[in-house]
C-alpha positions in Angstrom: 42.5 8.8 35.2 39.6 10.1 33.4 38.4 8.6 30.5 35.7 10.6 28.1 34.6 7.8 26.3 36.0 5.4 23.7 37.7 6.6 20.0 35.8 4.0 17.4 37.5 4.7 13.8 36.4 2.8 10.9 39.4 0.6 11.2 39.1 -0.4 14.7 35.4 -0.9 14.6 35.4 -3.5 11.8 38.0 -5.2 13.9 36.1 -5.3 17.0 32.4 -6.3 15.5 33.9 -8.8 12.6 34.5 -11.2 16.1 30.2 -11.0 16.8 30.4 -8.5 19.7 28.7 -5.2 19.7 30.4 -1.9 20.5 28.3 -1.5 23.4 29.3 -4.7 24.5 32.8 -4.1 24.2 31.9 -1.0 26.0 31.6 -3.4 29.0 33.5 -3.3 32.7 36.5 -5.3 32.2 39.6 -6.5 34.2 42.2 -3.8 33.0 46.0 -4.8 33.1 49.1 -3.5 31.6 50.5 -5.4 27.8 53.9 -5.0 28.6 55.2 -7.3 25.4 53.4 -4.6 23.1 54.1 -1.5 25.4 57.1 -0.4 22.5 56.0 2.6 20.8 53.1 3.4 23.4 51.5 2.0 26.7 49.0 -0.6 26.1 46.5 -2.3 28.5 44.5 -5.5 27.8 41.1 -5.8 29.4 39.3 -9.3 30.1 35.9 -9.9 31.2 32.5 -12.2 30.1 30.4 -11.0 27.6 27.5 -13.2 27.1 29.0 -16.1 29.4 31.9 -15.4 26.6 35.5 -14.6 27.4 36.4 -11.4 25.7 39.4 -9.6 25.4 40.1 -5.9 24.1 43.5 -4.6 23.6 43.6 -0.9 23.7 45.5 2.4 24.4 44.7 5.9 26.2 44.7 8.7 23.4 44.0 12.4 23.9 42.1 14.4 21.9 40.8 18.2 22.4 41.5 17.9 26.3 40.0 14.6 26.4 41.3 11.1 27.2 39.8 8.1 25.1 40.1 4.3 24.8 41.6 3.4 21.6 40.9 -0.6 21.1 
């Protein structure tokens, strides 16, 4: 799959930066698996990986918009 990019809304940015990590950082190569358990209305993935000898983890979705396919955290 290609991926354009990632989809940061107002709502899903505070989220993300109000745990000290950048969206660049976030941004980051990660570990990608499927979220079964919160896979209901839509197919999620989790992603895992260091950031800043840190542990993070970003849940997210695929979205499409205007021919596109972005990462919705």
């Amino acid at each position: 799959m290609k991926v354009s990019g990632f989809d940061w809304g107002h709502g899903n940015t505070e989220k993300c930066q109000k745990h000290g990590l950048s969206l660049d950082e976030i941004e980051q190569k990660l570990l990608i698996g499927p979220d079964i358990k919160h896979s209901q209305n839509e197919e999620r993935f989790i992603g895992i990986g260091k950031i800043r000898g840190k542990l993070a983890f970003v849940a997210f979705t695929f979205r499409n918009y205007n021919s596109e396919t972005l990462i919705y955290p």
